[in-house]
C-alpha beads as a LAMMPS data file, in Angstrom:
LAMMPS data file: protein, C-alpha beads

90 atoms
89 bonds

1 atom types
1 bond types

-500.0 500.0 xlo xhi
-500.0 500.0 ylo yhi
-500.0 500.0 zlo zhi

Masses

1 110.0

Atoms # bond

1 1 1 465.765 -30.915 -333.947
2 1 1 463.839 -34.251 -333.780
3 1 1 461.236 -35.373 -331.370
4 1 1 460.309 -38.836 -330.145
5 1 1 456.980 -39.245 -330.750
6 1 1 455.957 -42.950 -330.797
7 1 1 457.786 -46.202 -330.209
8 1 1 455.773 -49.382 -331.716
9 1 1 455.760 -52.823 -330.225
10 1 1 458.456 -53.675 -333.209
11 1 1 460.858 -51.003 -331.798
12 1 1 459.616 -48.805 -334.399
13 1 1 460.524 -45.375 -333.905
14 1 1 458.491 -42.712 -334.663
15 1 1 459.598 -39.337 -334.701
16 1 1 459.025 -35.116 -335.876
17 1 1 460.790 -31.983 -336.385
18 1 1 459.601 -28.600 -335.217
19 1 1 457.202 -26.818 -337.489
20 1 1 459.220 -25.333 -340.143
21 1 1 458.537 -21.587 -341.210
22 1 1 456.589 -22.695 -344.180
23 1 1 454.314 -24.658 -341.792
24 1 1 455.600 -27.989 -342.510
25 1 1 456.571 -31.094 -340.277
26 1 1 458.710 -33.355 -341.069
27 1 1 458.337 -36.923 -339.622
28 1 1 460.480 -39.466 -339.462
29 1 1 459.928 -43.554 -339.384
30 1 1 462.565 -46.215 -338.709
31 1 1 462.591 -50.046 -337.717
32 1 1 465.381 -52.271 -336.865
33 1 1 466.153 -54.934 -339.121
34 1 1 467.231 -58.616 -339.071
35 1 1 470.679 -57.723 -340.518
36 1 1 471.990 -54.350 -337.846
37 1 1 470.139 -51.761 -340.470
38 1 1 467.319 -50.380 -340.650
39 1 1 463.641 -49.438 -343.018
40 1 1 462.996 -45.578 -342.834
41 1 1 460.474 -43.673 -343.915
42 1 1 459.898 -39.589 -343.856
43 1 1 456.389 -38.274 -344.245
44 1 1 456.210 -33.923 -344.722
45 1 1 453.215 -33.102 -342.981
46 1 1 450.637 -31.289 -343.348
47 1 1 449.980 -32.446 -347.603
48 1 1 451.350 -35.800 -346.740
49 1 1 454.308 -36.328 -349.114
50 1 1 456.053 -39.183 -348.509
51 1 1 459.876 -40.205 -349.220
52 1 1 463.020 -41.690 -348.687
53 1 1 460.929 -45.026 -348.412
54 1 1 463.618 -47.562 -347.707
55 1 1 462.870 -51.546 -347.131
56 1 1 458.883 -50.981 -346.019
57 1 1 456.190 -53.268 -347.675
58 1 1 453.378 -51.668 -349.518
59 1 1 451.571 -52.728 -347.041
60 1 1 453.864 -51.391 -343.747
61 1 1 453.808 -47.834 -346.204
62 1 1 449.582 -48.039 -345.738
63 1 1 449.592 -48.854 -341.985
64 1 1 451.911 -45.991 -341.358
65 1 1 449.941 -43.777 -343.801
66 1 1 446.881 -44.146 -341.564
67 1 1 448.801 -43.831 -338.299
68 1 1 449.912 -40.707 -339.320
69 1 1 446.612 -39.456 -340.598
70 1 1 445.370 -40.304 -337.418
71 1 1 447.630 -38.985 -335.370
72 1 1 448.732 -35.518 -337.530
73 1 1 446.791 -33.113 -335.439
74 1 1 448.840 -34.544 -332.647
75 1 1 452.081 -34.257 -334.153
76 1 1 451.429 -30.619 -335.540
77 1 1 450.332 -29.430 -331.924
78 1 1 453.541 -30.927 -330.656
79 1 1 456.067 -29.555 -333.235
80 1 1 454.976 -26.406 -331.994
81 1 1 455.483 -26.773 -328.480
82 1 1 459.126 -28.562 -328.484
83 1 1 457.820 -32.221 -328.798
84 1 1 455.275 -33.854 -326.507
85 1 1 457.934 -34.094 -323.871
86 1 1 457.291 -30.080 -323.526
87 1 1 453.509 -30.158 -324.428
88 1 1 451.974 -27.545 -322.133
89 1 1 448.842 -29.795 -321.232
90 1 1 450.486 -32.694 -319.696

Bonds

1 1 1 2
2 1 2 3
3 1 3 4
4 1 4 5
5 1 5 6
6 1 6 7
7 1 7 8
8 1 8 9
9 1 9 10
10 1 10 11
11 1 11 12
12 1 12 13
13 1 13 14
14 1 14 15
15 1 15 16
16 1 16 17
17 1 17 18
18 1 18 19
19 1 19 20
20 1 20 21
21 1 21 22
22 1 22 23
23 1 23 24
24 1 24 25
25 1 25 26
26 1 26 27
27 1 27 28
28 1 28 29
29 1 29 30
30 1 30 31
31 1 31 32
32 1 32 33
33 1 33 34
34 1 34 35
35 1 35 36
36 1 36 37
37 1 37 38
38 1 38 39
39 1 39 40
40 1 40 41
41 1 41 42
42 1 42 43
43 1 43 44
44 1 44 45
45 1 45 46
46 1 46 47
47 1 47 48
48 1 48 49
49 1 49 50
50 1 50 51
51 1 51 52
52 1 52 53
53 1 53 54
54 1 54 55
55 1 55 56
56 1 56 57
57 1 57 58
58 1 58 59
59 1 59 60
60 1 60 61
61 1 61 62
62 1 62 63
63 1 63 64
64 1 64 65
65 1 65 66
66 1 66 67
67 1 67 68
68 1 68 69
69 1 69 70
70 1 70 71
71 1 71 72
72 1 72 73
73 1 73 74
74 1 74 75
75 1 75 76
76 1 76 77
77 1 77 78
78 1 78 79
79 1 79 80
80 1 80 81
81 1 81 82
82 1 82 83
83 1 83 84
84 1 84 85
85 1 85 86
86 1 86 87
87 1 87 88
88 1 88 89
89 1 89 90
């Protein structure tokens, strides 16, 4: 299952699984393009490996990198609790 996380100005669409049982997250990123596709991206949280990179920039790749960084504690929490929809402190 997949959990909306985050939805960018771009219509980026940021996204995570539950926590796996080997403790890992798995989260997903995906922008429309100009021609009906899309650039997708899949980060495994919590060492950070990234793949699948498909039509990103180098430089998109590092602004997501940092988002996520930023915002993994967040994500973590959540996949535990069946997405920030179901977080128990809102």
């Amino acid at each position: 299952m997949m959990y909306p996380y985050m939805t960018l100005d771009d219509d980026t669409e940021i996204v995570h699984s539950e926590m796996k049982e080997d403790g890992t997250v798995k989260v997903y990123i995906e922008t429309p393009d100009d021609k009906g596709g899309f650039h997708n991206a899949t980060c495994i949280l919590p060492n950070y490996k990234w793949e699948n990179i498909e039509g990103y920039s180098e430089r998109e790749i590092e602004y997501f990198m940092q988002l996520i960084r930023d915002n993994a504690h967040l994500i973590i929490e959540f996949s535990q609790e069946g997405g920030i929809l179901n977080a128990a402190n809102l």
